[in-house]
Each structure stands twice: as C-alpha cells, then as structure tokens.
mmCIF file of the N, C-alpha and C atoms, coordinates in Angstrom:
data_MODEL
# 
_entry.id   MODEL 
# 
loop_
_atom_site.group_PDB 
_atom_site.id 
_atom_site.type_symbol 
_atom_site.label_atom_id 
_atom_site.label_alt_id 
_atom_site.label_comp_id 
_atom_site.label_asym_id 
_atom_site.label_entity_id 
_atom_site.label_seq_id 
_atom_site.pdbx_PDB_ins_code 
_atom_site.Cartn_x 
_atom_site.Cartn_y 
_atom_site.Cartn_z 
_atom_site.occupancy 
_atom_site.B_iso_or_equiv 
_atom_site.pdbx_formal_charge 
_atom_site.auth_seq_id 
_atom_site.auth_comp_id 
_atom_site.auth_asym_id 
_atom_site.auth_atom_id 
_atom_site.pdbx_PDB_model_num 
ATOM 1   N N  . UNK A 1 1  ? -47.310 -50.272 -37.576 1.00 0.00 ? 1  UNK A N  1 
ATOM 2   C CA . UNK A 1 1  ? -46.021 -49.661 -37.803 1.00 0.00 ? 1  UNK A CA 1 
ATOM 3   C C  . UNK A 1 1  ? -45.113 -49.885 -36.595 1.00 0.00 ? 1  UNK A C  1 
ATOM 4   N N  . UNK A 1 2  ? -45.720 -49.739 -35.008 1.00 0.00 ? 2  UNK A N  1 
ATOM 5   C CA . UNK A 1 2  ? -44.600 -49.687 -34.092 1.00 0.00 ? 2  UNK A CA 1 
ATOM 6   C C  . UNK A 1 2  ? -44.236 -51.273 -33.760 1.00 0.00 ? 2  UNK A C  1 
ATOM 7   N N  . UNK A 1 3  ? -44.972 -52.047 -34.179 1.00 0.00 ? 3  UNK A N  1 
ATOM 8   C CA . UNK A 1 3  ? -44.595 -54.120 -33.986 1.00 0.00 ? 3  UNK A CA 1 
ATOM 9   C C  . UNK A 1 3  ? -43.462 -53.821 -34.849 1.00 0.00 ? 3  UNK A C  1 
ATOM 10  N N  . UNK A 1 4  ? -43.599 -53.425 -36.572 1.00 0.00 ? 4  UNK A N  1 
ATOM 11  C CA . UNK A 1 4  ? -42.855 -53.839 -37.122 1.00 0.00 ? 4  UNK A CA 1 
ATOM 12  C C  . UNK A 1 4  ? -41.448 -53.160 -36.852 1.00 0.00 ? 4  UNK A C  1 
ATOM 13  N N  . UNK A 1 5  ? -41.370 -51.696 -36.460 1.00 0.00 ? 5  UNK A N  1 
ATOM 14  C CA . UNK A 1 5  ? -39.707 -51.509 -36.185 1.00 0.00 ? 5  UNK A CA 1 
ATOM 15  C C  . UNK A 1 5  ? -39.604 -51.928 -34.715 1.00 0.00 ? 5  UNK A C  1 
ATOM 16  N N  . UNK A 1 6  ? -40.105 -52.685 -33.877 1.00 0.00 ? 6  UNK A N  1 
ATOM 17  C CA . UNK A 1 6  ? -39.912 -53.319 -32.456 1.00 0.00 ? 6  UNK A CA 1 
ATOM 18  C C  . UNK A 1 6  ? -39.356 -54.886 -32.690 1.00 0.00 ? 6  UNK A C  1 
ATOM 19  N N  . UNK A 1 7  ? -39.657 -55.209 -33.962 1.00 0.00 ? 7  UNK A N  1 
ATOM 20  C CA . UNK A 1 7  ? -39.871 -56.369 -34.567 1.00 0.00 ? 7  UNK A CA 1 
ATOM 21  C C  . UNK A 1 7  ? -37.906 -56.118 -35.591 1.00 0.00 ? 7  UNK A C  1 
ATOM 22  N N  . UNK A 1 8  ? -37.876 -55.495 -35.960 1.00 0.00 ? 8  UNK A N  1 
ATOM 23  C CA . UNK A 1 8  ? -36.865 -55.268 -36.858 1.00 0.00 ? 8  UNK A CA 1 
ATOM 24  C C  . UNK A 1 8  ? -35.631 -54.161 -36.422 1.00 0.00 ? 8  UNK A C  1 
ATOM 25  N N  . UNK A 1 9  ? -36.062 -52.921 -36.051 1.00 0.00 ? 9  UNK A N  1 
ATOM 26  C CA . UNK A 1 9  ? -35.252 -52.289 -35.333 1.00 0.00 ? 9  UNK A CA 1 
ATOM 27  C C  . UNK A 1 9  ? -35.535 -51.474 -34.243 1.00 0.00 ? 9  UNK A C  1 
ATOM 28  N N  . UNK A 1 10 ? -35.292 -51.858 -33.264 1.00 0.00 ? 10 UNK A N  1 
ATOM 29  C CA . UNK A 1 10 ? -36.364 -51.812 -31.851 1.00 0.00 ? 10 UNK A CA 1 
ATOM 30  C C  . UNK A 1 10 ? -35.184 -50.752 -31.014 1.00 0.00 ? 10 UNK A C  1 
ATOM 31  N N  . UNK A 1 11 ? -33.871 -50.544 -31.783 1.00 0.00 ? 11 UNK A N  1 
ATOM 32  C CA . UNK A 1 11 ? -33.329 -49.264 -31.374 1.00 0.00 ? 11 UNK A CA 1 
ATOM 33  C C  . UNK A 1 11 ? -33.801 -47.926 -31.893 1.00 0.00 ? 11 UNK A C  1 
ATOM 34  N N  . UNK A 1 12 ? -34.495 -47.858 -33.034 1.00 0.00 ? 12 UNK A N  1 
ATOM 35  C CA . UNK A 1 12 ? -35.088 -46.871 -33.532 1.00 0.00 ? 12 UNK A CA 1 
ATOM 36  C C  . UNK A 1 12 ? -36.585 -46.318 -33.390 1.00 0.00 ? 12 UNK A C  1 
ATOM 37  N N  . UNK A 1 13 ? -36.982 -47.309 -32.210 1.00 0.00 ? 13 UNK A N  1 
ATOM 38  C CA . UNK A 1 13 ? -38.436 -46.922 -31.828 1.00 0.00 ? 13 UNK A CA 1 
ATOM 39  C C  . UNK A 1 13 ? -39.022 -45.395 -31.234 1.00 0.00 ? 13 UNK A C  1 
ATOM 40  N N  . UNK A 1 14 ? -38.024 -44.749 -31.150 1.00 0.00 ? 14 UNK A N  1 
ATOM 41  C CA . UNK A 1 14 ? -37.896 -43.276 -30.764 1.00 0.00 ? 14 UNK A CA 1 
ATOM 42  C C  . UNK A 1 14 ? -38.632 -42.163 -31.456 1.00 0.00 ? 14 UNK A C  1 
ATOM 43  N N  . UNK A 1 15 ? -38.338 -42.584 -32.448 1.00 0.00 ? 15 UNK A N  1 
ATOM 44  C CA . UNK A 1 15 ? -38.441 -41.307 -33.428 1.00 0.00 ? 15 UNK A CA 1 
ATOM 45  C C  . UNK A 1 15 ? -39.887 -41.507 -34.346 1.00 0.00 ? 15 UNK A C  1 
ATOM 46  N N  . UNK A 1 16 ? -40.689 -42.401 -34.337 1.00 0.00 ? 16 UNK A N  1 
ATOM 47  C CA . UNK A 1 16 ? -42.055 -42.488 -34.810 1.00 0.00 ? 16 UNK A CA 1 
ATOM 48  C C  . UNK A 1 16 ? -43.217 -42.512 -33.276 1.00 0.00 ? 16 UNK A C  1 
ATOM 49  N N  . UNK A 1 17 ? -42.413 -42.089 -32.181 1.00 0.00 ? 17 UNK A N  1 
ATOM 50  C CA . UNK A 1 17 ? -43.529 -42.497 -31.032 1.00 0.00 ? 17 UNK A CA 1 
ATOM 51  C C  . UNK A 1 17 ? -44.439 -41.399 -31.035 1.00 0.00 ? 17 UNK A C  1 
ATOM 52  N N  . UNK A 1 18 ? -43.966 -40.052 -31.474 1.00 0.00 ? 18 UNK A N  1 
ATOM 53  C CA . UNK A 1 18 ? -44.811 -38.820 -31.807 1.00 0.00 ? 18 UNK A CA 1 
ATOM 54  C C  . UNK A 1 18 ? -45.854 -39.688 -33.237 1.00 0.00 ? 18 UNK A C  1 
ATOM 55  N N  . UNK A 1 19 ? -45.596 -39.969 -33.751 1.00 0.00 ? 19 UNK A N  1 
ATOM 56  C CA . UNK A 1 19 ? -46.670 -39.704 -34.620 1.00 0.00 ? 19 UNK A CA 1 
ATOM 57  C C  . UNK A 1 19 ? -47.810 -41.474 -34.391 1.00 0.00 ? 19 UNK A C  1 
ATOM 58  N N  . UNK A 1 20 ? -47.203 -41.756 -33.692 1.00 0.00 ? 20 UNK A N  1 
ATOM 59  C CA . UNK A 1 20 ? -48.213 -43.192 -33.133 1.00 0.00 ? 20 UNK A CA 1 
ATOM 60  C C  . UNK A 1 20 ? -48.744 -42.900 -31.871 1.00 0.00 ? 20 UNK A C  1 
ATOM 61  N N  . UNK A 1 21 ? -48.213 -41.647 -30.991 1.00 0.00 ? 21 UNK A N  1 
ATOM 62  C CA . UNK A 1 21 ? -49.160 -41.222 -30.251 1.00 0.00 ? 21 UNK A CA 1 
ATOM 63  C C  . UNK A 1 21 ? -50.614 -40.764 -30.695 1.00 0.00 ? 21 UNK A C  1 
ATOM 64  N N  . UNK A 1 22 ? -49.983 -39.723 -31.722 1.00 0.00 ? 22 UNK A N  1 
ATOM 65  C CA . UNK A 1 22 ? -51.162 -38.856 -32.582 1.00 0.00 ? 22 UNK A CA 1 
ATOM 66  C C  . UNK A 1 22 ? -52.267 -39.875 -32.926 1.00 0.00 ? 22 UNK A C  1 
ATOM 67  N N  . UNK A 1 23 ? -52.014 -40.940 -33.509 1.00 0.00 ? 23 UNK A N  1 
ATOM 68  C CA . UNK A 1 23 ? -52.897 -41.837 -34.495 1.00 0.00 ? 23 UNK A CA 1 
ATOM 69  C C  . UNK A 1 23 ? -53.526 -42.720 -33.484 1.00 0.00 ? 23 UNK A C  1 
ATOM 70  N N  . UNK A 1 24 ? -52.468 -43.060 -32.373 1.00 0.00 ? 24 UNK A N  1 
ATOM 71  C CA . UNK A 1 24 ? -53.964 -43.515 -30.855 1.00 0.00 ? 24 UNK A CA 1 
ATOM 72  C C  . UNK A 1 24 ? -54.548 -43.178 -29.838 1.00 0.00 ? 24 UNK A C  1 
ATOM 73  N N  . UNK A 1 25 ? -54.329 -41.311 -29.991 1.00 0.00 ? 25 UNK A N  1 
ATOM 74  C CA . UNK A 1 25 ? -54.418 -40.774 -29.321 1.00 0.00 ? 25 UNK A CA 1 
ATOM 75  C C  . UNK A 1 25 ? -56.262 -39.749 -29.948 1.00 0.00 ? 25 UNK A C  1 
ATOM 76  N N  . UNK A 1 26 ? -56.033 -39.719 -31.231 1.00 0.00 ? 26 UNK A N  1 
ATOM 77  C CA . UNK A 1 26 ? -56.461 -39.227 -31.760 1.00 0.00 ? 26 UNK A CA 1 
ATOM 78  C C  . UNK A 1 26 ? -58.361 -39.425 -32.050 1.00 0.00 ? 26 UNK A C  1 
ATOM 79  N N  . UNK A 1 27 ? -58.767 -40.603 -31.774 1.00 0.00 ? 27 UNK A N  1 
ATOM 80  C CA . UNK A 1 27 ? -60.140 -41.327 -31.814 1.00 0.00 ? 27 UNK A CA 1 
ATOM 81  C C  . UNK A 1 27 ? -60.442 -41.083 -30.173 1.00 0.00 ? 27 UNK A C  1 
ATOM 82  N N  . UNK A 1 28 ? -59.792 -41.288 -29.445 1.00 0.00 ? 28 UNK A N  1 
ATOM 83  C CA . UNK A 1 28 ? -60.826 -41.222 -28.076 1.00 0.00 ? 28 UNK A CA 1 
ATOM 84  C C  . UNK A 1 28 ? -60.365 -39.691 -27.560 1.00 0.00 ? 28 UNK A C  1 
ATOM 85  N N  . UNK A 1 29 ? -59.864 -38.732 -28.098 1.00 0.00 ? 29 UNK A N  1 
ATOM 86  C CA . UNK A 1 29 ? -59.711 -37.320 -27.801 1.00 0.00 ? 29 UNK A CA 1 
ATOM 87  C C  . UNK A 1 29 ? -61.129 -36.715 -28.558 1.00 0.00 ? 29 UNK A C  1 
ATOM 88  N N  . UNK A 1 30 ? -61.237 -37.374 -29.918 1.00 0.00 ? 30 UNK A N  1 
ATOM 89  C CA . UNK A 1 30 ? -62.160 -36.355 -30.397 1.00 0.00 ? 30 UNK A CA 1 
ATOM 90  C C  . UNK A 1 30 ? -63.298 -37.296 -29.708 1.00 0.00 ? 30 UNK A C  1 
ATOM 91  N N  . UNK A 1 31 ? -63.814 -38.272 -29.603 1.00 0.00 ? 31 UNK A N  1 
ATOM 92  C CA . UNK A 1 31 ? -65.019 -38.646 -28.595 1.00 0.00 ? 31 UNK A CA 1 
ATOM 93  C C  . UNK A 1 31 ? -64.995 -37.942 -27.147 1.00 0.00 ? 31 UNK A C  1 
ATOM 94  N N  . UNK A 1 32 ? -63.783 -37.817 -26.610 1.00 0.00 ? 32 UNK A N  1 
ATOM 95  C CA . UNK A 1 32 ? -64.011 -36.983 -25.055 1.00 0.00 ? 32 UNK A CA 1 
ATOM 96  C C  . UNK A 1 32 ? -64.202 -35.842 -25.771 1.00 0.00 ? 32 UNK A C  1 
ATOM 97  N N  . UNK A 1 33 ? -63.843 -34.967 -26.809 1.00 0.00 ? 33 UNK A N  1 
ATOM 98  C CA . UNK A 1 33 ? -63.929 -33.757 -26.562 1.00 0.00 ? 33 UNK A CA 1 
ATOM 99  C C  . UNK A 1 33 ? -65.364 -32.942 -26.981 1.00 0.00 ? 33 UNK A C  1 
ATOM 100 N N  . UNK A 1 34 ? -65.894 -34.076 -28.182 1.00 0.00 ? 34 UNK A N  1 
ATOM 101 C CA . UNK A 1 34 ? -67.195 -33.862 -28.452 1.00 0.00 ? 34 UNK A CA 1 
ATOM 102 C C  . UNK A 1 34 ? -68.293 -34.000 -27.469 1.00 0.00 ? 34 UNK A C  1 
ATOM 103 N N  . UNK A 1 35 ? -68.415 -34.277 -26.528 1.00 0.00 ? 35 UNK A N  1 
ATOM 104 C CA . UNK A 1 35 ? -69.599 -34.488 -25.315 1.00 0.00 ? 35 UNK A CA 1 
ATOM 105 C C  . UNK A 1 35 ? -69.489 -32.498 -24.863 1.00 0.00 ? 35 UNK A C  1 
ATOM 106 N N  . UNK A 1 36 ? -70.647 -32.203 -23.996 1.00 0.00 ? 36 UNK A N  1 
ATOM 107 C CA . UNK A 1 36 ? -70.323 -31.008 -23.941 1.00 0.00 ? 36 UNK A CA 1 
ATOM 108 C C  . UNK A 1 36 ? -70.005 -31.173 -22.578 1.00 0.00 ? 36 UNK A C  1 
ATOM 109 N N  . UNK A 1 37 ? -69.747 -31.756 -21.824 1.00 0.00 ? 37 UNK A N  1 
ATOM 110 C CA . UNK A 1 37 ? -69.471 -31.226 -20.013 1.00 0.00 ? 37 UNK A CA 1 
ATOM 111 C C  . UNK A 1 37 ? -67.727 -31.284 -20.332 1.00 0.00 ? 37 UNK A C  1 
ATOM 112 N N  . UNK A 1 38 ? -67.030 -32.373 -21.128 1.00 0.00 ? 38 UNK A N  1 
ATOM 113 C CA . UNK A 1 38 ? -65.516 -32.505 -20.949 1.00 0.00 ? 38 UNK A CA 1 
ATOM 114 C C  . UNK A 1 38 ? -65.438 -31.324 -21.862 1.00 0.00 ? 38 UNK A C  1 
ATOM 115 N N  . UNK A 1 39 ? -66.136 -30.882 -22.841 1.00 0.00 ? 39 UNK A N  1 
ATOM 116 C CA . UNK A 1 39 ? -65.533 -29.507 -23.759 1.00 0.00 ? 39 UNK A CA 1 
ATOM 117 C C  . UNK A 1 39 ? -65.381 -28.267 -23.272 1.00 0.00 ? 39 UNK A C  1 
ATOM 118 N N  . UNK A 1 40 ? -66.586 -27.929 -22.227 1.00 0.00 ? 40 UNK A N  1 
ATOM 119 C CA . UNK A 1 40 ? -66.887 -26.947 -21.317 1.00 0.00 ? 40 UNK A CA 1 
ATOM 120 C C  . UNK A 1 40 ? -65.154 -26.607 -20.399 1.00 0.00 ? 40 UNK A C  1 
ATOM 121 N N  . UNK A 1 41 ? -65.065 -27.969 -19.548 1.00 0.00 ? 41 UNK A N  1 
ATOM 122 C CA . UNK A 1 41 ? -64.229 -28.316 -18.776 1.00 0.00 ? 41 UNK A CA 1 
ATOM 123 C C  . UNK A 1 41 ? -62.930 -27.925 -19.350 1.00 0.00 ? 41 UNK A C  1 
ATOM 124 N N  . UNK A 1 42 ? -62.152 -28.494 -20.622 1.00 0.00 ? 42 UNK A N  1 
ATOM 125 C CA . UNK A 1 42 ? -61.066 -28.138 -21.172 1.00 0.00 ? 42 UNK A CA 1 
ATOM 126 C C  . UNK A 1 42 ? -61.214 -26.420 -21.849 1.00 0.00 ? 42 UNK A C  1 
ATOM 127 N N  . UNK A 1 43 ? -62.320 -26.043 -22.384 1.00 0.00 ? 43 UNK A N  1 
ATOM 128 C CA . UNK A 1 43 ? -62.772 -24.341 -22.272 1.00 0.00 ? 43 UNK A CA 1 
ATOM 129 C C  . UNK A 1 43 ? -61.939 -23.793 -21.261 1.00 0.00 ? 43 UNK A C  1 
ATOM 130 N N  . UNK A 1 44 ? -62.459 -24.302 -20.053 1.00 0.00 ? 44 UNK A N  1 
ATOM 131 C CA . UNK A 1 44 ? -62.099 -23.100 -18.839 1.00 0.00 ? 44 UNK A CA 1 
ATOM 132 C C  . UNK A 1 44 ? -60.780 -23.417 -18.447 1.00 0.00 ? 44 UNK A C  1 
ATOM 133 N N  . UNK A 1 45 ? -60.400 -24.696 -18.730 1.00 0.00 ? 45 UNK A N  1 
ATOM 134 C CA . UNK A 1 45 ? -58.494 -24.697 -18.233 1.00 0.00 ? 45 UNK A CA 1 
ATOM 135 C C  . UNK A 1 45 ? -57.926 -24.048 -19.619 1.00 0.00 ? 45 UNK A C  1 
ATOM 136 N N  . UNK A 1 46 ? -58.797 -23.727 -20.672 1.00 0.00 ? 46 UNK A N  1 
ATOM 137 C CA . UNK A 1 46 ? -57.685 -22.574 -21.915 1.00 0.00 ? 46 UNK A CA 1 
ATOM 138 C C  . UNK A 1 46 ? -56.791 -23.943 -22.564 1.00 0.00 ? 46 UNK A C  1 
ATOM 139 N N  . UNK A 1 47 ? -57.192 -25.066 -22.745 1.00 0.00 ? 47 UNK A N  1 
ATOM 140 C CA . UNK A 1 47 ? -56.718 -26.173 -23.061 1.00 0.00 ? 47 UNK A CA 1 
ATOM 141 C C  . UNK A 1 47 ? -57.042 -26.735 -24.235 1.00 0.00 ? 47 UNK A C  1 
ATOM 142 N N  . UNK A 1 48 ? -56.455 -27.019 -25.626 1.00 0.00 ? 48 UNK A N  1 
ATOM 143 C CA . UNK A 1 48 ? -57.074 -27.165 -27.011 1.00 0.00 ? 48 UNK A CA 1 
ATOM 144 C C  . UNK A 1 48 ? -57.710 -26.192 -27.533 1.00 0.00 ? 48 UNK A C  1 
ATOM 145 N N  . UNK A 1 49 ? -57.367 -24.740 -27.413 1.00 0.00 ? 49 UNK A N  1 
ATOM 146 C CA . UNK A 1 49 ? -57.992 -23.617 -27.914 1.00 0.00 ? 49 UNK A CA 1 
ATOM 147 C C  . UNK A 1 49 ? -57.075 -23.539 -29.644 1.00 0.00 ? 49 UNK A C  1 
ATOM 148 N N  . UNK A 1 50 ? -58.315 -22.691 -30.489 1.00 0.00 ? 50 UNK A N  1 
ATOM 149 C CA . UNK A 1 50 ? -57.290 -22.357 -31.535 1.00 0.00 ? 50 UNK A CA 1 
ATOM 150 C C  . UNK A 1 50 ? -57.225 -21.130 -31.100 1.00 0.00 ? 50 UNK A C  1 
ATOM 151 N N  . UNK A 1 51 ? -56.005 -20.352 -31.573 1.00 0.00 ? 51 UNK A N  1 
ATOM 152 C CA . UNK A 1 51 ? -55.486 -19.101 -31.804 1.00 0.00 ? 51 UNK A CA 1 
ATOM 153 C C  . UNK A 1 51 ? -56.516 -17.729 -31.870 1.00 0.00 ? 51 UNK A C  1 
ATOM 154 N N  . UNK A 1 52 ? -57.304 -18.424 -32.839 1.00 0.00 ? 52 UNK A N  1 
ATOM 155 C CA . UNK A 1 52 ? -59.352 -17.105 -32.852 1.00 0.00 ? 52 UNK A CA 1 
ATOM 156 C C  . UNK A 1 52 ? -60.065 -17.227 -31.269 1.00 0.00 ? 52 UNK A C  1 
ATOM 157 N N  . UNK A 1 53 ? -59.919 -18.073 -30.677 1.00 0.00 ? 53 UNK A N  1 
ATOM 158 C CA . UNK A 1 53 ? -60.556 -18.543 -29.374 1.00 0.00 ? 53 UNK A CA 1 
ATOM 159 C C  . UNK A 1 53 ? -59.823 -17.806 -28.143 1.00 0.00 ? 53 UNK A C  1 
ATOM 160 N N  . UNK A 1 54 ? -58.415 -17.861 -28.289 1.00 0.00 ? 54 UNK A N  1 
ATOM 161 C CA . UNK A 1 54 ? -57.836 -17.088 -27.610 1.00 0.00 ? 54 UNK A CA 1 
ATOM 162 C C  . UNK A 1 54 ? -57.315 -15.636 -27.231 1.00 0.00 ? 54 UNK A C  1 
ATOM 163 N N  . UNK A 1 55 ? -57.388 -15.401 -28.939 1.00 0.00 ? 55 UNK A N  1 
ATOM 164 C CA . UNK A 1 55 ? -56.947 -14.004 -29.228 1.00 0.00 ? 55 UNK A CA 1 
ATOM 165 C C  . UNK A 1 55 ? -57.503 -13.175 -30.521 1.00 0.00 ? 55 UNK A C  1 
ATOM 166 N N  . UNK A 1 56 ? -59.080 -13.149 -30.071 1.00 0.00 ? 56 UNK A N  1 
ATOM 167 C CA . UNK A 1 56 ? -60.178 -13.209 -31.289 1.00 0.00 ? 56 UNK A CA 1 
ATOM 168 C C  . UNK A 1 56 ? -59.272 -11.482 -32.175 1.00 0.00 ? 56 UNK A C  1 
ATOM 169 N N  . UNK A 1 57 ? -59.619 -12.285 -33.453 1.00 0.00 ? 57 UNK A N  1 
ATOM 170 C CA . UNK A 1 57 ? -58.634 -10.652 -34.422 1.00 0.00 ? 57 UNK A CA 1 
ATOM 171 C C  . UNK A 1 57 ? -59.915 -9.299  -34.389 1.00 0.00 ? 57 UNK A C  1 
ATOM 172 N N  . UNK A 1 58 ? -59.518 -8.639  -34.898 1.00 0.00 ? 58 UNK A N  1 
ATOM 173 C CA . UNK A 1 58 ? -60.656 -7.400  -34.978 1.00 0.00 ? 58 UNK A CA 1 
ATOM 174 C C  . UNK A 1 58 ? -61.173 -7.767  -36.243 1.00 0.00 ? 58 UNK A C  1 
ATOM 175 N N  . UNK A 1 59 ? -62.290 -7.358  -35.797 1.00 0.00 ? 59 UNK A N  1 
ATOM 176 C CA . UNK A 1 59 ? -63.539 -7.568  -37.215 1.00 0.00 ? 59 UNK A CA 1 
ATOM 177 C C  . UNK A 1 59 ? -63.124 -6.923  -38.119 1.00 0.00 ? 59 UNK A C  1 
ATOM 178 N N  . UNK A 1 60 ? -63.571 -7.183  -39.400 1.00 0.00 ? 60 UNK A N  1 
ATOM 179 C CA . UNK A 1 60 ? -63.225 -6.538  -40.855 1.00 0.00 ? 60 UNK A CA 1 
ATOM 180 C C  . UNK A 1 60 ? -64.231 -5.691  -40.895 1.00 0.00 ? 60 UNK A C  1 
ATOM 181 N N  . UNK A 1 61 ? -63.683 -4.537  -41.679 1.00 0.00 ? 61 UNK A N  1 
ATOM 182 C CA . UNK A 1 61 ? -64.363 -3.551  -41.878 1.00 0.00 ? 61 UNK A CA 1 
ATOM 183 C C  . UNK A 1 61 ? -65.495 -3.888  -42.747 1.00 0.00 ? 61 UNK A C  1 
ATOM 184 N N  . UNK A 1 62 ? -65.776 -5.115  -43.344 1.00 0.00 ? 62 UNK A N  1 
ATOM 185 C CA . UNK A 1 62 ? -66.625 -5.389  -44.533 1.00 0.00 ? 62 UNK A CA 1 
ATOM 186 C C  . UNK A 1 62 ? -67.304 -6.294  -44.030 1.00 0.00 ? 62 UNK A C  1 
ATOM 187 N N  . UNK A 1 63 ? -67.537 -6.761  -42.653 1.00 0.00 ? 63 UNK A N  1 
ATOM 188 C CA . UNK A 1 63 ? -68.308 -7.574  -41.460 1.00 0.00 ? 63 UNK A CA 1 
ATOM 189 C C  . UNK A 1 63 ? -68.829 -6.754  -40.860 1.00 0.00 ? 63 UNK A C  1 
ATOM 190 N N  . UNK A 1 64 ? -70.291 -6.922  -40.978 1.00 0.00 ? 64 UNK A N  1 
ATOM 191 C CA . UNK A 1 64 ? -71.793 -6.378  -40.334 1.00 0.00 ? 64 UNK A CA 1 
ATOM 192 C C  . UNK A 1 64 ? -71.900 -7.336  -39.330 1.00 0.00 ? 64 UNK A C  1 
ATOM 193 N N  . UNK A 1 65 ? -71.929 -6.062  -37.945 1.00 0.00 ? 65 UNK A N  1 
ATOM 194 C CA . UNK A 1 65 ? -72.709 -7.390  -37.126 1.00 0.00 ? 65 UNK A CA 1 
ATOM 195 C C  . UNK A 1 65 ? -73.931 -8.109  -37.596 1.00 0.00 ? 65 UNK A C  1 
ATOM 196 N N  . UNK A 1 66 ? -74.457 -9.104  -36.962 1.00 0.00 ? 66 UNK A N  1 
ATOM 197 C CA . UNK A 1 66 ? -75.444 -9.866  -37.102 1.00 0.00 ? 66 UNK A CA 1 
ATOM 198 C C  . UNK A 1 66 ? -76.872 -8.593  -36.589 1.00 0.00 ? 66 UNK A C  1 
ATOM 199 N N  . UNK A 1 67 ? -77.970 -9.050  -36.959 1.00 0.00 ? 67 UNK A N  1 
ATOM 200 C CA . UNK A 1 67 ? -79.271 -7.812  -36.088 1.00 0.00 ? 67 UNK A CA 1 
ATOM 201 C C  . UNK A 1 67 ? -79.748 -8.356  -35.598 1.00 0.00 ? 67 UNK A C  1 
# 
C-alpha cells in the first residue's frame, strides 16, 4: 500500500502512516512481548496494560472466590 501512493501520490503519504505502522509494527511487538523477561519488563514500566490490569473492577456479587 505505502510504494503504491509513494508511487502515485506521494503528497498524500501522511494519512495511512498510522495504519502501516500498526501492520509493521505489529508481528515483532507480539514476538517481543510474548517472551517472559520483555513482558515482565513492560509490566513494571505500566506499559501495554489493559484497563482490568490497571484498574481491576470489583468482583460480582455472583463470583466465588476460587478455594
């Protein structure tokens, strides 16, 4: 995709660089992040957390702890 508008309209290369980051960014993030020493590592800088990880909700009343 980014040859061909570099190739055709190479003033408009702006506005797809977000989503061609994502798509080569995206294969060697999830290989670093799957090993456990770099997962650990981004853990403790609070870095790629979801929202439950950060700001766990209160348990449901219809959730038993585990025994």
């Amino acid at each position: 995709m980014g040859p061909l508008i570099l190739e055709f309209a190479p003033h408009d290369i702006g506005w797809p660089l977000p989503v061609i980051r994502g798509m080569a960014f995206s294969a060697p993030l999830t290989m670093f992040t799957s090993r456990i020493a770099p997962a650990h590592w981004l853990r403790r800088l609070r870095l790629l957390l979801t929202p439950e990880e950060t700001d766990p909700p209160a348990s449901s009343p219809y959730c038993r702890p585990r025994p």
